[in-house]
N, C-alpha and C positions, 0 to 999 in steps of 0.2 A: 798290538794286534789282538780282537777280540779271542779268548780262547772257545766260543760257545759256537759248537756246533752250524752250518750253515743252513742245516733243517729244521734245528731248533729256533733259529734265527726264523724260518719261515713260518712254524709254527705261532709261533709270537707274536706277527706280523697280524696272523689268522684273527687270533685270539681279541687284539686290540681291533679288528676289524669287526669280529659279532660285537666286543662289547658297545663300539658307537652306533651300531644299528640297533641293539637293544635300546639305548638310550634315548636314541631317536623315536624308539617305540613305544617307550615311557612317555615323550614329551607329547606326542599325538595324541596318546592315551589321555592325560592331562587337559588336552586341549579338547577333548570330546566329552570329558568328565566334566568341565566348567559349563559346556554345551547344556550339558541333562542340569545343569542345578539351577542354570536360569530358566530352564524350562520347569525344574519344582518349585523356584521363586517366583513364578507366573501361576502358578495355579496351589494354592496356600493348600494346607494339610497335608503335602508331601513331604515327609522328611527328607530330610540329607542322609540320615543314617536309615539304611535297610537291609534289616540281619537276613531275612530269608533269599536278598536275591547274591549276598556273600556268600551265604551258604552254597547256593547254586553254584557260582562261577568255581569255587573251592573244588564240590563235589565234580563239576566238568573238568578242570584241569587234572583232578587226582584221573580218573577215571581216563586221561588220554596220556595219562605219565607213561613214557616207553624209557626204556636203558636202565640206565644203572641211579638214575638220579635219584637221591631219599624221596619220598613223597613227604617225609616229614619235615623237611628244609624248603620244599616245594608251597606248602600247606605256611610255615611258619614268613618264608618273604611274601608270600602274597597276602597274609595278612598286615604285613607294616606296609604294602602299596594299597589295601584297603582302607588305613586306617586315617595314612595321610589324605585320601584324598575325599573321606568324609572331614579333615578337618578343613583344609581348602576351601569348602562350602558353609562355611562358619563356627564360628565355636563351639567346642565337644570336651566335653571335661566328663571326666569318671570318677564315682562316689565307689570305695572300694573298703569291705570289712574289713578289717585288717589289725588286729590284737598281738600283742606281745608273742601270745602263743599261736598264731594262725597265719602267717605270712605266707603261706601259699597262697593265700586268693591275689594278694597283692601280685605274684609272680606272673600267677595264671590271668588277669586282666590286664599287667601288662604285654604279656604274650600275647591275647586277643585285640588288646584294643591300642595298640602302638607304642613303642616305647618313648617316642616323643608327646603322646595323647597326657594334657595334664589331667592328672588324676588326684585324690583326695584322700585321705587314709581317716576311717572311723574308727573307733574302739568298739560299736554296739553296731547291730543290726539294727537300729529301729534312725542311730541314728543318720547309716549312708542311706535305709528308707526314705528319710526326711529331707536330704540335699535333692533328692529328686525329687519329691512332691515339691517342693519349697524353687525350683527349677534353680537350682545351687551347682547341677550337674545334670548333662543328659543320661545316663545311663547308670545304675547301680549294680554293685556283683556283690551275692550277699551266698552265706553258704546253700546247698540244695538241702527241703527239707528233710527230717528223720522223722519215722515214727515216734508215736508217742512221748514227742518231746511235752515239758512243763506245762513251759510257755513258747507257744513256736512265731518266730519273727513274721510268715506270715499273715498271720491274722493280721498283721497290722497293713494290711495289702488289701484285704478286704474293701473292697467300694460298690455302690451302685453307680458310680460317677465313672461316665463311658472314655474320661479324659485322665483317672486318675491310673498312676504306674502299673503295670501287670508284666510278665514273665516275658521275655524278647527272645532270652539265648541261654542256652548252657554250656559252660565252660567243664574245660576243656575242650575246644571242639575236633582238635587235632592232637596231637599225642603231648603228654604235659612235659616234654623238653626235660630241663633242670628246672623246672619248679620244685620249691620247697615240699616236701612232704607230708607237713605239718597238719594238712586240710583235707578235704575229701572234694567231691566235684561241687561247682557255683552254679547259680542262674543269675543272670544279669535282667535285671528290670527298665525300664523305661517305657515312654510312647508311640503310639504309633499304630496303624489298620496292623492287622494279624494278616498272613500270608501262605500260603499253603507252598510247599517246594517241592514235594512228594515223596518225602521220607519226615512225618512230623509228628508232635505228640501235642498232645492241648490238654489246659489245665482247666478244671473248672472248683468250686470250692461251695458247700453248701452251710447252709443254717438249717439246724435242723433238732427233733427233739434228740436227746440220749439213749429212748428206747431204739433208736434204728441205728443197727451196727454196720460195721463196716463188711464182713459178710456179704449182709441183704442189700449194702448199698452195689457192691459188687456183682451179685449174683444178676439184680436188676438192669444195672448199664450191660453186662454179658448178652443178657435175653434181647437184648435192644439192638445187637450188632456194637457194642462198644466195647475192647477190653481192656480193660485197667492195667495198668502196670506199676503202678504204686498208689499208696492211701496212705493218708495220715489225719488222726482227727484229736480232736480237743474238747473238754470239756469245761463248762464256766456257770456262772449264775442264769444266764440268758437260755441255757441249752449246750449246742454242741454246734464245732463246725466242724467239717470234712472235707480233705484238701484229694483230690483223687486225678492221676496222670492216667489219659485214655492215649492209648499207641495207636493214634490218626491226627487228621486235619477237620473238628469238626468248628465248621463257618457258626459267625452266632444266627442265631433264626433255624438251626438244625432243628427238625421236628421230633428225633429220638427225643432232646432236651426234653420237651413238650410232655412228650410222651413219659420220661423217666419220673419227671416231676409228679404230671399224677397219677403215675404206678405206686409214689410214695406218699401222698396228700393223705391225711393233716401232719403228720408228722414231718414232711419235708416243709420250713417253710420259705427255701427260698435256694436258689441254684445261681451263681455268681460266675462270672466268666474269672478267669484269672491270668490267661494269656498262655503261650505256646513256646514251643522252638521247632529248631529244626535237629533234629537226629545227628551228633556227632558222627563222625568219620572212626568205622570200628577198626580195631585194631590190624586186622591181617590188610587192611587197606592203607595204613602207612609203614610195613613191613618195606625194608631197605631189598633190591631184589639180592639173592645171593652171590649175582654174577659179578657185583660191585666192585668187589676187590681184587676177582681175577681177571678180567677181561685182558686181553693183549695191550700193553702198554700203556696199563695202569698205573704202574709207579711212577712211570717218563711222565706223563699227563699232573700228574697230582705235584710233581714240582717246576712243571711250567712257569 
């Protein structure tokens, strides 16, 4: 004779009863998901993968999270049902920095991008760059830039070529779990139309002479309605280029661009798009609620 409780019994009952309705909810899900990919296999330049409308579904669920459930367990399974079901719609493999000494990026990509997502491990930044240009991998996670580094990996991102890799996503997007420590935050590269979600940042990168600091590049995008939130620039035989994050969603064909450029002319000579993300999820938004652990029959629940 079972010694377990006969409400506990019911309980359990429950319990296998949401999980097949969840499952069931999956499978729909699935079968609405295969819907949209043959409708982006019918009309070509759609990807499979699209980081901003993730972002979105991510930020709506956090944003209706009620009870006691982590937002950050929340944030972390719905990215392995994101990730499978960008691969479903064809192959997806990730070009990922990853050195002896830096294996958090490795951690933090595969937290973002599935842990069944095959992924690719490089020693150098220039060369998980190259698996993507070379289409070796859709997507690249390479670390985010610092100032006044040397030589900084993105220059080599640099293109006028509207097809060539530029900025998609920043890693981390959700809280870094047990990722290694070892690294600071990523941006992930690959292709694809840029997308506005409504919490975004856009990258643009300039050629420009050495006389124009980063200051005046500042001061300029400010006066324009743009403001910076980070700069980093480099100097070479050619001149200088200047990597600058503005804290919006600006579309290419923006007129400020226009505008900035020949607020800077001759010494600017050339303004380069370099791609976007969407705004991680800050901190006090995957804060566990405190009621977590006390609520009424929370221990009985937690060894169901």
């Amino acid at each position: 004779m079972s010694d377990i409780p006969s409400d506990l019994e019911g309980l359990r009952r429950r319990i296998d009863e949401i999980d097949d309705r969840l499952q069931d909810l999956l499978v729909e899900r699935i079968q609405i998901v295969s819907t949209v990919a043959a409708h982006k296999r019918g009309n070509r330049g759609v990807a499979a993968h699209q980081p901003a409308r993730e972002a979105e579904i991510i930020r709506r669920l956090i944003e209706r999270n009620q009870g006691a459930f982590p937002p950050a367990t929340l944030v972390r399974m719905w990215r392995e049902l994101l990730a499978a079901t960008v691969r479903l719609q064809g192959e997806f493999t990730v070009a990922v920095y990853a050195p002896p000494g830096a294996q958090g990026f490795w951690d933090m990509a595969r937290d973002h991008y599935g842990s069944h997502t095959p992924m690719l491990p490089f020693r150098t930044t220039n060369q998980a760059i190259s698996a993507v240009t070379d289409g070796q991998a859709a997507v690249g996670v390479l670390p985010r830039p610092q100032e006044d580094e040397p030589d900084p990996s993105w220059r080599h991102l640099l293109s006028t070529d509207s097809n060539a890799p530029h900025v998609i996503a920043r890693l981390p997007f959700g809280s870094r779990g047990n990722a290694r420590s070892d690294s600071g935050d990523a941006l992930a590269i690959g292709r694809g139309a840029e997308q506005e979600t409504g919490r975004d940042r856009t990258l643009i990168a300039t050629e420009n002479a050495p006389s124009i600091s980063r200051g005046r590049i500042v001061s300029t995008l400010s006066g324009l309605g743009l403001a910076s939130t980070f700069t980093a620039s480099c100097e070479h035989a050619d001149g200088a280029n200047t990597l600058i994050e503005i804290d919006a969603f600006v579309p290419p064909g923006d007129p400020r661009l226009d505008r900035f450029r020949a607020q800077l002319e001759p010494a600017l000579y050339r303004v380069l798009r370099f791609g976007g993300y969407a705004v991680p999820l800050s901190p006090s938004l995957l804060l566990t609620p405190k009621t977590a652990g006390h609520a009424p029959g929370a221990t009985a629940a937690a060894k169901v």
